[in-house]
C-alpha positions as CSV (number, residue, x, y, z in Angstrom):
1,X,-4.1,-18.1,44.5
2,X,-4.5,-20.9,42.0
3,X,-7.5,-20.8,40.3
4,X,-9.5,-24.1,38.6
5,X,-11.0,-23.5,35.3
6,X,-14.0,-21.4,35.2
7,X,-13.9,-20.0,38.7
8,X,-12.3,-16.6,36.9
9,X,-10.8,-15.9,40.2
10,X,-13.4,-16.6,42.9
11,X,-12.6,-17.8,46.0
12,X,-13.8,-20.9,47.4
13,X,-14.1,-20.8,51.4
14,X,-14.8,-24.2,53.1
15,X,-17.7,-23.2,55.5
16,X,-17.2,-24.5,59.4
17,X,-14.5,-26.3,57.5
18,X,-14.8,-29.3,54.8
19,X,-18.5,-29.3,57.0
20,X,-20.3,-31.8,54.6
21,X,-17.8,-34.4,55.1
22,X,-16.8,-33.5,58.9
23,X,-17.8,-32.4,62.0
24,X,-17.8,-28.4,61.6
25,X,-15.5,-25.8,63.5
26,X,-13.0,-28.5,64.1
27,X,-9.7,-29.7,63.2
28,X,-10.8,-32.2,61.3
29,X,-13.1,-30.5,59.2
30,X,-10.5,-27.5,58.8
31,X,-7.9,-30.5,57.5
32,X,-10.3,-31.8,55.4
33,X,-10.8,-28.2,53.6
34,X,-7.5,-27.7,52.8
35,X,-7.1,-31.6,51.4
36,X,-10.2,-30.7,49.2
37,X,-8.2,-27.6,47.8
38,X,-10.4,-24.9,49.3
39,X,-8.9,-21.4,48.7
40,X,-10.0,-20.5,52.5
41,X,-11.5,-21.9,55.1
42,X,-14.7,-20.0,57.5
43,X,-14.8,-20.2,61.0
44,X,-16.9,-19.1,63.7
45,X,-14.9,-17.4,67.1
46,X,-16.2,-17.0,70.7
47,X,-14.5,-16.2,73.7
48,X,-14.6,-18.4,76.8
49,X,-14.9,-17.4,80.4
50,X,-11.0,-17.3,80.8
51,X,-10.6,-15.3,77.8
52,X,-9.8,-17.9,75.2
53,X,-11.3,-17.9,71.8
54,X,-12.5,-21.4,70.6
55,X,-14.1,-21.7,67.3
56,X,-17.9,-22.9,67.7
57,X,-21.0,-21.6,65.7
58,X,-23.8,-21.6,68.5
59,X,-23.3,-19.9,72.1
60,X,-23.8,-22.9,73.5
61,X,-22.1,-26.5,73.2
62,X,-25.6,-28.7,73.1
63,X,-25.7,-28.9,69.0
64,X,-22.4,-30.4,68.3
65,X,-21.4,-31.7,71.9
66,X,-25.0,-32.7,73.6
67,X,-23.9,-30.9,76.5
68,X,-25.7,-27.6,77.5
69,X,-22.5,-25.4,78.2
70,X,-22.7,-21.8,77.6
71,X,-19.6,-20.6,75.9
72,X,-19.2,-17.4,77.7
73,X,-19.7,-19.1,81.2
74,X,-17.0,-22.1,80.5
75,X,-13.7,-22.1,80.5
76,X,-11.6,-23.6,77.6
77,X,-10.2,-26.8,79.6
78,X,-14.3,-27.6,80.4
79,X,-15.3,-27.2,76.9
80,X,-11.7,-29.4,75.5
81,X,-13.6,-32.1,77.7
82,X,-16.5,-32.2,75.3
83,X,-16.7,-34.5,72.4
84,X,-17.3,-31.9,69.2
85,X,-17.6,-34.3,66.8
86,X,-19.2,-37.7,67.6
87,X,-22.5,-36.4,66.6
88,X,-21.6,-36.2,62.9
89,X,-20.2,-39.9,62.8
90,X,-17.9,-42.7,64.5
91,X,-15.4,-41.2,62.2
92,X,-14.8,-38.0,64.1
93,X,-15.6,-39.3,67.6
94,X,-12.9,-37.8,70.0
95,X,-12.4,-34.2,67.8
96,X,-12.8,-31.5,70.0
97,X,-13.6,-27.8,70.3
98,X,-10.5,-26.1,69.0
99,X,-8.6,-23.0,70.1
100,X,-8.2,-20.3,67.4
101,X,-4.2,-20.4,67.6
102,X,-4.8,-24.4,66.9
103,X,-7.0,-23.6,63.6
104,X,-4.1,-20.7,62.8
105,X,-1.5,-23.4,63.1
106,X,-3.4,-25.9,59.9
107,X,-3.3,-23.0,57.5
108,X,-1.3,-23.8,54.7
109,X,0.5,-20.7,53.4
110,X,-0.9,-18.7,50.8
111,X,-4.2,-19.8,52.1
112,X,-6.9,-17.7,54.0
113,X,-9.1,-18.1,57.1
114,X,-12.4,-16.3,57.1
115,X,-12.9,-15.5,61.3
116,X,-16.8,-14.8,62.2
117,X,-16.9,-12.8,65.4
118,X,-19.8,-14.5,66.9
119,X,-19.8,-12.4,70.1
120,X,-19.7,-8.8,70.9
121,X,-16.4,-6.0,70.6
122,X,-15.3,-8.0,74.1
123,X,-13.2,-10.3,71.7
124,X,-10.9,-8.2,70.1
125,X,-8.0,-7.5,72.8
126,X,-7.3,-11.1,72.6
127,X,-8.2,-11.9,69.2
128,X,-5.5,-9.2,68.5
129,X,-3.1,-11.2,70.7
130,X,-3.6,-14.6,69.4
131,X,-3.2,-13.0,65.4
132,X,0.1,-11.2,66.2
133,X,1.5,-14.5,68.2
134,X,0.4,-16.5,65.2
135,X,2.7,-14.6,62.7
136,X,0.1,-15.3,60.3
137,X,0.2,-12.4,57.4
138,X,-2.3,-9.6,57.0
139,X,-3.0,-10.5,53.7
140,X,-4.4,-14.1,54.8
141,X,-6.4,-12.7,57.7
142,X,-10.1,-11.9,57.3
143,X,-12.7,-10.6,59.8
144,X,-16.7,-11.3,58.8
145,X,-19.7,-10.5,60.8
146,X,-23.1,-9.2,61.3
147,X,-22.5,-6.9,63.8
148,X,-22.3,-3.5,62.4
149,X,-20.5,-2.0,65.4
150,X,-18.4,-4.7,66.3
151,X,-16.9,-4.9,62.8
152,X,-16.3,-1.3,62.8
153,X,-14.1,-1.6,65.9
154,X,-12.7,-4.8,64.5
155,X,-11.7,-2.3,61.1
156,X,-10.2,0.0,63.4
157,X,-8.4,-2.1,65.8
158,X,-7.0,-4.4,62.6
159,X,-6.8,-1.6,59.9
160,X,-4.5,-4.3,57.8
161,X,-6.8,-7.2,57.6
162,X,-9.6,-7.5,55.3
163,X,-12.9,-7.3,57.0
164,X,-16.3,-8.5,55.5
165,X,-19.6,-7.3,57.1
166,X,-22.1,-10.1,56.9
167,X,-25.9,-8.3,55.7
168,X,-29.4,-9.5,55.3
169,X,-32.1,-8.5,53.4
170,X,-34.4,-9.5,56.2
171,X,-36.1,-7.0,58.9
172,X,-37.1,-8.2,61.7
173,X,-39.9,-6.5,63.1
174,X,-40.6,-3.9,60.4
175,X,-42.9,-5.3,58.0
176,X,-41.7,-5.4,54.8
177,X,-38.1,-5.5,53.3
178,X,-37.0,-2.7,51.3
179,X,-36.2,-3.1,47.6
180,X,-32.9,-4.7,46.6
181,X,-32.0,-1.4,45.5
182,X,-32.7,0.5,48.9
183,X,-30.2,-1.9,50.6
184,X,-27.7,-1.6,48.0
185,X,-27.4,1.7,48.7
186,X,-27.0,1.5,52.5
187,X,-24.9,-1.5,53.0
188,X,-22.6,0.3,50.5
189,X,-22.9,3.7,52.4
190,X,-22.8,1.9,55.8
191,X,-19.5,-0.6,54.4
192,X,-17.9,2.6,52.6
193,X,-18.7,5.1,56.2
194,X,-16.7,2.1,58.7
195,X,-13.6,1.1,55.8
196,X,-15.0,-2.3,55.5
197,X,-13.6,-4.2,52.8
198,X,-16.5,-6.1,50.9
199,X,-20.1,-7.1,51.9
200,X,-20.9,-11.2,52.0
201,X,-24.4,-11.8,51.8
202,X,-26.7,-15.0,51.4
203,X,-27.2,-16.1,48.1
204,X,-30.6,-16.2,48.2
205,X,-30.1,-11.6,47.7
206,X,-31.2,-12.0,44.1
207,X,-28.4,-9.6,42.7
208,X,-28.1,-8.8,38.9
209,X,-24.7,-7.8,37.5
210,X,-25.7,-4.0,37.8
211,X,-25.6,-4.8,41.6
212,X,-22.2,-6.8,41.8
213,X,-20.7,-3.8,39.9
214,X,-22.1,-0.9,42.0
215,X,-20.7,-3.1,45.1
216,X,-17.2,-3.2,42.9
217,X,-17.1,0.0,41.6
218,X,-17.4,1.7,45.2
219,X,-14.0,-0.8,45.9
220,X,-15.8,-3.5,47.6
221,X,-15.7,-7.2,47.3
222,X,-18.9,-9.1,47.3
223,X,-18.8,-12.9,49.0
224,X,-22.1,-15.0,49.0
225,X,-22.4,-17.8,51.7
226,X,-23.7,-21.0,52.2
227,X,-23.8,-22.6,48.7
228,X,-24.1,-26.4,48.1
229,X,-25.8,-26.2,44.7
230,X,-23.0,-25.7,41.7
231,X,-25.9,-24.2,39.2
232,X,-26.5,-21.2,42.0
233,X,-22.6,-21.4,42.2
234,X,-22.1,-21.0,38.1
235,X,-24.4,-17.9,38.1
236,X,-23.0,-15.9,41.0
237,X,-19.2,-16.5,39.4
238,X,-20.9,-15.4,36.4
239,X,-22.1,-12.4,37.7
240,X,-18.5,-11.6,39.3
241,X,-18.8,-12.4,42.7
242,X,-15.4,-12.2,44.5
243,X,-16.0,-15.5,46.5
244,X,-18.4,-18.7,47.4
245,X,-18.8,-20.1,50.5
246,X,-19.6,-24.1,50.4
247,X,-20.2,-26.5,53.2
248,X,-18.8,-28.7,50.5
249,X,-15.3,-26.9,48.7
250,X,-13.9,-29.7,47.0
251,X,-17.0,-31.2,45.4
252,X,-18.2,-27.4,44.5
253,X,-14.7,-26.9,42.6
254,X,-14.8,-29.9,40.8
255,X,-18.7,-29.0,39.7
256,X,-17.4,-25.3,38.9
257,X,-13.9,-27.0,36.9
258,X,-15.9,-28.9,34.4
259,X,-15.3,-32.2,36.2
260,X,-18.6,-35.0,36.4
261,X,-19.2,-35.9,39.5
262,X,-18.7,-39.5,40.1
263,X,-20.8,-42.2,39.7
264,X,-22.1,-43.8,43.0
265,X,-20.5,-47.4,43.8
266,X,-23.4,-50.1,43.4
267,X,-22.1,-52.7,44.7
């Protein structure tokens, strides 16, 4: 992987895609990412009625298509009907909502796809299928999500790929959060117990670099999603994180390389 100056190795993952600049979970955004030089792109993964996986963020189509279309009720010719990307601009009128083997196909080699498991353990026979028809390496292959159980099959299904589980600091319906520290300790005992392979976390976990060395010491990575801001990017490379994921890749590595950003045209 080809690093810019001053990332010291970590990786930056295109979120949804180049998302900023196009409509997310397409092809167009995904084409965009790897133009902008992002070391990986993110995407999000359902599975259809007929047992296809598209990549979409929400259960539903209505946010990025305007039609109301449960994911897991459709198949994937009623949801290639809708128009995924019209709602982010004239420019990306006609993109649509993309099979995984079509986002497999645009990865450059060398490059790696981050694939959120939206849904449940359901996904996994075929998401098995489409990777091994794909003859896409292990190495280039990550699994992320919140689910702890679903990952934990996904670990044990893929035992080659690289899988990520996705944790919060929030708790729902407990009162308070626990200290930093008290999570620490089970997300690294929970990520250790299933063979997970690092821990991505919002960067809004204030972490100090004791933290991001107790995750590394136990042979974990640490990723830190969605960051548009290059000073909150600067500190978490700084403090060793193993990856950043940007709704904006190019612009972040520019900001992170040194580079000023360009002056807006005022004509």
């Amino acid at each position: 992987m080809l690093v810019a100056p001053g990332l010291r190795g970590a990786e930056i993952i295109a979120h949804r895609g180049a998302s900023y600049d196009a409509a997310e979970n397409t092809l167009a955004a995904f084409n965009r990412a790897w133009q902008q030089g992002a070391d990986a792109v993110e995407l999000d993964i359902y599975l259809t009625k007929d047992h296809k996986i598209v990549a979409i963020h929400d259960a539903t189509a209505k946010r990025t298509t305007g039609v109301a279309l449960d994911v897991a009720d459709s198949t994937f010719a009623e949801l290639q009907r809708l128009d995924a990307g019209a709602w982010k601009g004239i420019a990306w009128k006609g993109e649509r909502i993309p099979s995984l083997a079509q986002v497999l196909a645009t990865k450059p080699v060398g490059k790696r796809l981050f694939i959120e498991i939206k849904c449940g353990p359901e996904i996994l026979p075929e998401l098995e299928r489409v990777i091994k028809k794909s003859g896409q390496p292990a190495t280039e292959l990550a699994l992320i999500g919140f689910r702890y159980e679903t990952m934990k099959q996904a670990k044990e299904r893929f035992p080659r790929l690289a899988v990520y589980w996705i944790v919060s600091s929030k708790r729902n319906g407990q009162g308070k959060s626990p200290a930093i520290e008290e999570l620490m300790d089970e997300w690294i005992g929970k990520a250790k117990g299933a063979h997970f392979d690092g821990l991505d976390l919002s960067y809004r976990v204030v972490l100090d670099r004791a933290a991001v060395d107790r995750v590394h010491e136990a042979g974990l990575k640490l990723y830190a999603w969605t960051v548009n801001d290059a000073n909150v990017a600067r500190s978490l490379v700084a403090l060793g994180f193993d990856g950043i994921t940007t709704d904006r890749p190019g612009w972040l590595r520019d900001r992170l390389a040194g580079k000023p950003e360009a002056e807006p045209d005022s004509r």
